[in-house]
N, C-alpha and C positions, 0 to 999 in steps of 0.2 A: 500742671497742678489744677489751675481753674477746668480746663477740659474735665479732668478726672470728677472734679464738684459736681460739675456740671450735667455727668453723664451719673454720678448719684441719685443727686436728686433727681430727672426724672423716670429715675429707673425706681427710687422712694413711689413718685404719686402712681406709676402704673402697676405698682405692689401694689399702696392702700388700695386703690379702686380696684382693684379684680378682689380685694377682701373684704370689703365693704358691699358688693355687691354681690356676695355668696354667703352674707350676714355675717360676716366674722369683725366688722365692726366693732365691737369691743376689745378684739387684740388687736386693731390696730392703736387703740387708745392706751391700752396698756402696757404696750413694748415700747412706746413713743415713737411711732413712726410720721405724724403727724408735726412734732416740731422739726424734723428736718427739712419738710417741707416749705416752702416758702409761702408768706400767707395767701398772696395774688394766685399764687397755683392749687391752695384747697380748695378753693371756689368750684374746680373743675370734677371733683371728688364727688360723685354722685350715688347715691344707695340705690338701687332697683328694685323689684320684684326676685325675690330667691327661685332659682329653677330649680331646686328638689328639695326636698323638706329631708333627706337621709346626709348625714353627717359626711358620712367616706363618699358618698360622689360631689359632694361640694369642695373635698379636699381634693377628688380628681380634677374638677373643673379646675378649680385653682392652680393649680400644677399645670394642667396643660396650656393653661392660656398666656401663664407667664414664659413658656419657652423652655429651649433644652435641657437649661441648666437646672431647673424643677423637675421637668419630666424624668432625665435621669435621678434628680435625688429619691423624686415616689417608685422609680424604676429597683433602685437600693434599698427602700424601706418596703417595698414589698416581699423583699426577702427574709426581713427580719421579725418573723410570728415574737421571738422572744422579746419585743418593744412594744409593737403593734398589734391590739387585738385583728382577730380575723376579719369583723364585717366592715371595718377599713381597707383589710388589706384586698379583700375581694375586691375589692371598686381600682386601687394603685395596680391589678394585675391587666389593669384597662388600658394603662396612659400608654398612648402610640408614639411613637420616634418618628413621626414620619412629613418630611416637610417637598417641595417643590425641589427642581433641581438647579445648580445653579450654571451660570450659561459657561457655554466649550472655552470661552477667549478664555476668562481666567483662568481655567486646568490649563489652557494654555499659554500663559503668564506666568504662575505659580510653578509650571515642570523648568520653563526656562530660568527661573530664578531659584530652583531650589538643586537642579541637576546640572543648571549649567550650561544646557545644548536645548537648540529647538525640537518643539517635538517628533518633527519629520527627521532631524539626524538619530533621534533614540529608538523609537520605533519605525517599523514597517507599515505598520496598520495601530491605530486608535477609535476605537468609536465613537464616535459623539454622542450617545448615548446612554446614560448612566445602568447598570444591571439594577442596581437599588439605590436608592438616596434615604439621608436619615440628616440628621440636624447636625450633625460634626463633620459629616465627609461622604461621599460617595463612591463608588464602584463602578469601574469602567473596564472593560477586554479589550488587548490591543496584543500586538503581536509586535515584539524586537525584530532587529535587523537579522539575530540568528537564526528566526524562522520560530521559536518558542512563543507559544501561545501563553500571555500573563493576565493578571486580575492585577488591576494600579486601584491603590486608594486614593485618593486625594483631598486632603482637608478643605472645609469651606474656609471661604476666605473672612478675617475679621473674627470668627467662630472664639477664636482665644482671648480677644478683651474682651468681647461679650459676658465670656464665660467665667473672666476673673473679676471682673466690675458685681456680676451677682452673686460669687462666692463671698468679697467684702463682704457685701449687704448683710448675704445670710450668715456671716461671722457674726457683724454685729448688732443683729434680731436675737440670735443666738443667744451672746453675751448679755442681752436685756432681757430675753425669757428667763435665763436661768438666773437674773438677778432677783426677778418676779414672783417665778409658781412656782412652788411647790414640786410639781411632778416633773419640770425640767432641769432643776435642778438633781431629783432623783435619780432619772436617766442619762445625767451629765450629755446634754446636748450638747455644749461647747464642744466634748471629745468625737462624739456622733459626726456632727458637721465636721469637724478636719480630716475626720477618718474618711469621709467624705470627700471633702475637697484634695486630697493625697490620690483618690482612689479617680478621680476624672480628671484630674492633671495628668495622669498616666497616662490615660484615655485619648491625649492631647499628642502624646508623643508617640508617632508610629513605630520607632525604634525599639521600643518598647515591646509593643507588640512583638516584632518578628523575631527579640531575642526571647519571648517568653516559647513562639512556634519552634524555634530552635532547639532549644529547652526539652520540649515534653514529644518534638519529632528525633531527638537522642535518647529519650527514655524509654520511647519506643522500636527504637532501628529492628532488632532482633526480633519483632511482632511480623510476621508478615501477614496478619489478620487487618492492620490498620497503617494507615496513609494519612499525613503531613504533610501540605504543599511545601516546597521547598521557596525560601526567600532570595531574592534576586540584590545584595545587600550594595551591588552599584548602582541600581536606581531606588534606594530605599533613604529614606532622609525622615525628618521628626513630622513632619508635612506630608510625606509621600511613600506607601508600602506597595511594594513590588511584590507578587508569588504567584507562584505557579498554578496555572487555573486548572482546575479541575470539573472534567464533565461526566457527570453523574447525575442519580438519581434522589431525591432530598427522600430523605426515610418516613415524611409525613404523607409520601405518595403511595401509599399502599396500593392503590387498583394498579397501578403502575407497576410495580415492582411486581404484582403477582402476574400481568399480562404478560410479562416478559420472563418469566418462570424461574425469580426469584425466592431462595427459601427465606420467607420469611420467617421462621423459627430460629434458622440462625443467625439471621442477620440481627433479631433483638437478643440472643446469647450472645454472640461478639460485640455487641454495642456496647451492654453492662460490663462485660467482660474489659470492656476498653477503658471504662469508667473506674472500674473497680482496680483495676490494676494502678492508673496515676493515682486514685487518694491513697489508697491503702497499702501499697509497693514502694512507689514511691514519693510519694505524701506533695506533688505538686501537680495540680490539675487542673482540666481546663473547668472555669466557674460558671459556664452560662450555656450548655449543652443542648438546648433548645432543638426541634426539627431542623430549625433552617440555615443551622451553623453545622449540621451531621448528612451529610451526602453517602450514597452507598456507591461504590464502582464495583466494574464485572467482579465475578466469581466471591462476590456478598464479602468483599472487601470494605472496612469502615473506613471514610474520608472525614479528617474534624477539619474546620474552619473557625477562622476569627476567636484569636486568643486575646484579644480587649482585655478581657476580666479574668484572673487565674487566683488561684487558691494555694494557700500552702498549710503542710502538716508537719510542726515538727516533731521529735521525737515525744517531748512532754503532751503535748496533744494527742501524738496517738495512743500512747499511757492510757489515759483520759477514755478515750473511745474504747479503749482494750478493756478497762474498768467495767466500763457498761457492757460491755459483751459477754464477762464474767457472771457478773451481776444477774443478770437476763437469764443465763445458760444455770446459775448454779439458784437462782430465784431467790438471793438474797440482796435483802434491803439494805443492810448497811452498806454492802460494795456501792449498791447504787448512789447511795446518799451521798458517801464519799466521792463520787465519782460528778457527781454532779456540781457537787461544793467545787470541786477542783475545774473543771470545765469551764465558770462564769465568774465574772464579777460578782457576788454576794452583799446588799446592803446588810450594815451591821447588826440592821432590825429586824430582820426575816425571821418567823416561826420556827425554827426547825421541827419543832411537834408536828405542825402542821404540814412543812414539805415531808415530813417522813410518812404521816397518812396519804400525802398526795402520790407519794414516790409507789408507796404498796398498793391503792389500787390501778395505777399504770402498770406496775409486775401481772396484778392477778387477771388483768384484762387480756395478758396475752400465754399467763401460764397453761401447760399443759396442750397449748393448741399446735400441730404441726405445721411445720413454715412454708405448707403448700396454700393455710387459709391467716394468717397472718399478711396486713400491708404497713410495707416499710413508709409506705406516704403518711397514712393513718397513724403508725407509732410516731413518726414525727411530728404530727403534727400536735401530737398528744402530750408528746413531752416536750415542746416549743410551749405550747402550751401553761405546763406548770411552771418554767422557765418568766412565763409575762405573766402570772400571777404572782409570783412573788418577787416580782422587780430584780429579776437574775439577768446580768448582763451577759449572752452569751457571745464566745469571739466570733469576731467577722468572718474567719476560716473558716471554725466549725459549722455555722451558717451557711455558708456557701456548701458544706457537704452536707448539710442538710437539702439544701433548694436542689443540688444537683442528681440528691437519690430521689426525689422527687419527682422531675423531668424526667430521670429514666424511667422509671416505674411508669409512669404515663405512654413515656414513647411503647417502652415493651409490650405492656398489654394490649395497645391498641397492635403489633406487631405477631402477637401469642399470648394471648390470652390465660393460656393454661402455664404458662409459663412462670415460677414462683422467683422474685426475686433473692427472696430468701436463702434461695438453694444454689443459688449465683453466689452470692455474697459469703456463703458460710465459710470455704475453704479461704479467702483472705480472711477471714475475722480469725479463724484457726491458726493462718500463721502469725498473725496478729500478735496474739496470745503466746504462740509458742517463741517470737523473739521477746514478746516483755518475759517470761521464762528462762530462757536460755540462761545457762551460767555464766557468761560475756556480760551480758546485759544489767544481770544481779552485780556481776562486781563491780561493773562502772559504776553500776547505781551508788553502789556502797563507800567507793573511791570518792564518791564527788562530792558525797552527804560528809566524811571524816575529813576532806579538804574545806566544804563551807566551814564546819566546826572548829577548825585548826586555824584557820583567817580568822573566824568570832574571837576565839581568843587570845590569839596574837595581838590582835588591835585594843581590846578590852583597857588595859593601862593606858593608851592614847586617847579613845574615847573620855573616858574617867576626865583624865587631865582636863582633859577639852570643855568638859561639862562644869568639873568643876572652877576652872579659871571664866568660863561666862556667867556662872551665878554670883562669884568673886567680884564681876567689874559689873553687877546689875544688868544685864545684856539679857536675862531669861523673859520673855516675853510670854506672855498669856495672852492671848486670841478669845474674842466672847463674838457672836455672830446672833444677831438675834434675824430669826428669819420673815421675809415679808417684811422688815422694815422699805424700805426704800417704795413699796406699795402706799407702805399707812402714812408717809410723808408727803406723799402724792396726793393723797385723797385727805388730808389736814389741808395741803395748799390749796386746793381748791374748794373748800369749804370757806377756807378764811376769804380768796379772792371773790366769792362770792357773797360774805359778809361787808365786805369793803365795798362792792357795788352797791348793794340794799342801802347800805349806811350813806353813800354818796348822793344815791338817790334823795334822799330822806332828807339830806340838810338842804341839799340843791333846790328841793319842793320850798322846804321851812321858812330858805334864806327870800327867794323867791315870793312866796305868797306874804312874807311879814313885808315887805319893801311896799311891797303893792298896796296892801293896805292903811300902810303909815304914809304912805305919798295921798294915797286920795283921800285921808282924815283932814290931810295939813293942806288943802285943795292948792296946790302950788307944783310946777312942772319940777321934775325930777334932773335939778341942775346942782352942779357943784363944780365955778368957777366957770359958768357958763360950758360946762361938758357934761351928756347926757348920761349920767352917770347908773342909770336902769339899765340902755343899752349897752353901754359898754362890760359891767357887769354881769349882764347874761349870756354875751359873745364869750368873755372870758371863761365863765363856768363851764358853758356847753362844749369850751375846748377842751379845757382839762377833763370832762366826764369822760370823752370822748377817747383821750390821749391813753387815760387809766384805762378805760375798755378794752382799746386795741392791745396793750400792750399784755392784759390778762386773756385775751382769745389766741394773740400769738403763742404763747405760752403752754398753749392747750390743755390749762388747768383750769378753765370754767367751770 
């Protein structure tokens, strides 16, 4: 327990200071990160000179300097346009993963005590050398004793209290933001952070991972266009992922693939094509699609890699999406409107006048045009966009199929340029459409709507009862929330604590300079029972000025 304080606190002052020294200084005053601090340790708390006068790179600085567990969160809030404006997010699409390696003994510590056997009885061959290192784990090639060539991951070591000591923290910064502003409360940070800390706890668990590769390498069996390392799930553990290594070509090496007579045309048709098929077939996909997790092998075969972060679509989602497909396709406002309403969390105070002007000129900006000169990155980002104008909370998923039509549109064009993603995507958005249609589809709908209905009021006489037997024993409670209070209480105590100093001052002067003066009217040494009763009097005062001092600076309401 004391360890755990222990490792708080100075995990508190190496927060305040990398925030104080990127001038955010005032939030640390106003989350209180400063009284958990010990007084002896704010001495250490130093302000600098600010290295950029731009807002979003002092939030990147800050993110990266505090370490993984930041960098991944700006890693997560960069994909979220519907929270964060853009010239933030431009600077969080900065922050690198990228740390030193850590040494061979411990992967080889860590295999014996997570598999059981040294690591010369499980492999053949190990490298000591890591392929990539990042801040949670590394990549190493080694070859089993059956002769199969594998990719081991292996967790840094310690990485997991690290990692849960700063999610605390960022709980309860959190839980003080949103007590505080206004806009944090808006965007319900508390939910943001768990969703958060759920989503890199998983991150934590390799097992995780390999059943999510299992997953989406079954959803694909029957594709013989795309490949799925297979996982090795006897040397796989929550520490340690075992799969089949795959030697290929990384699809951001264009000169490469074209020296070696590569179609690169199809190779960016079957990548979408691979993409489009997990969100919208089968509504689970891989979330972070990037060049360096997509290898190509012979015969323009796609290889996906590192299922870390995945996405799900369920049916009421893809509703949602089908909505706006309608919407787009038949140039009508309402569908969109509605379809947007249903897609996000909506504050109760949002314009609708105004999202439905926002919604019609995002239709007209793409009406009429053919989907050879239309970008799917552009319309995202356009309708993210009015999404974080109007405080629209969109889901994590949907997000995630935003960021990842995104990546592809990037990869493709720099793969074919002429290439329309548009014209990819249309025939899933067709069948899309044509299962929310389907007579199946309609009557479950209609089944499930006359089944909620038939629950509503079945229970209706229970409720009744319920409601009225708690207003019967006075049990109905009214809730009044004035907001910003716990702010303006803060700034009253510190006003007062600094009233009380002045006034402390002021008598301390008063009592002081009258002693003085009446001793040297009455020209006679300042004794009372032979004890120097001046001295002793101003020892006393100067403690207690001193005592009250300290204990209103501890307090960090000066």
């Amino acid at each position: 327990m004391f360890g755990k304080q222990l490792r708080h606190i100075n995990r508190y002052r190496e927060i305040a200071a990398v925030l104080v020294n990127q001038g955010f200084g005032y939030l640390v005053e106003e989350i209180d990160v400063i009284p958990k601090i010990p007084y002896h340790e704010r001495l250490w708390i130093k302000s600098s000179e600010v290295t950029s006068p731009d807002l979003g790179e002092r939030i990147r600085i800050v993110l990266q300097e505090l370490g993984p567990t930041y960098i991944k969160l700006g890693q997560i809030a960069s994909t979220r346009p519907d929270i964060l404006p853009s010239e933030i997010i431009i600077h969080l699409e900065k922050l690198q993963d990228k740390v030193s390696a850590f040494p061979f003994e411990q992967i080889r510590s860590l295999i014996k005590e997570e598999l059981g056997s040294d690591i010369e009885e499980i492999f053949q061959e190990f490298d000591p050398e890591p392929l990539a290192a990042a801040s949670i784990g590394q990549v190493h090639m080694a070859i089993l004793k059956s002769g199969q060539k594998v990719a081991v991951k292996v967790q840094r070591p310690g990485i997991t209290a690290n990692i849960e000591t700063d999610l605390e923290i960022l709980f309860e910064i959190a839980m003080a933001a949103q007590n505080r502003f206004q806009w944090a409360k808006q965007y319900q940070i508390v939910d943001i952070i768990d969703e958060f800390s759920k989503s890199l706890r998983k991150e934590l668990d390799y097992t995780v991972e390999a059943r999510n590769s299992d997953k989406i390498s079954g959803q694909l069996k029957e594709q013989k266009d795309f490949y799925i390392p297979n996982v090795y799930w006897d040397y796989t553990t929550k520490k340690i992922l075992t799969t089949e290594f795959l030697q290929g070509i990384k699809v951001s090496q264009i000169d490469i693939l074209a020296q070696r007579g590569y179609n690169l045309s199809l190779i960016a048709n079957r990548f979408a094509k691979g993409i489009f098929e997990q969100i919208f077939v089968n509504g689970f996909f891989h979330g972070d699609p990037h060049p360096g997790n997509i290898i190509v092998l012979p015969q323009e075969v796609i290889g996906f890699l590192d299922f870390g972060m995945v996405g799900r679509l369920g049916s009421e989602m893809k509703n949602c999406l089908s909505s706006l497909l309608i919407g787009l396709k038949r140039n009508d406002t309402a569908e969109l409107l509605k379809a947007v309403l249903r897609i996000g969390i909506v504050p109760p105070q949002v314009d609708t006048r105004q999202l439905r002007n926002d919604i019609e000129l995002f239709k007209d900006t793409y009406y009429g045009l053919p989907l050879s000169r239309i970008s799917i990155g552009e319309a995202i980002t356009n309708f993210f966009g009015i999404a974080q104008k109007h405080n629209i909370r969109i889901s994590s998923d949907l997000v995630l199929v935003g960021k990842a039509l995104l990546t592809v549109e990037g990869v493709v064009k720099k793969l074919d340029p002429a290439l329309s993603l548009l014209d990819v995507v249309e025939p899933f958005g067709e069948k899309l459409l044509m299962e929310r249609m389907h007579p199946k589809t309609i009557a479950e709908s209609i089944w499930k709507i006359a089944v909620d209905f038939g629950e509503l009021f079945s229970n209706a006489p229970q409720n009744v009862k319920e409601l009225s037997t708690i207003v019967n024993q006075g049990r109905l409670h009214l809730d009044v929330s004035l907001t910003e209070t716990d702010l303006f209480l803060k700034h009253q105590a510190r006003i007062s604590n600094r009233i009380s100093v002045s006034i402390m001052l002021l008598a301390f002067s008063i009592l002081m300079g009258s002693s003085i003066i009446s001793l040297s009217l009455m020209g006679q040494p300042p004794l009372l029972w032979n004890f120097p009763v001046l001295e002793i009097g101003f020892i006393i005062a100067i403690f207690m000025f001193a005592w009250v001092l300290y204990a209103i600076i501890r307090s960090g309401k000066l």
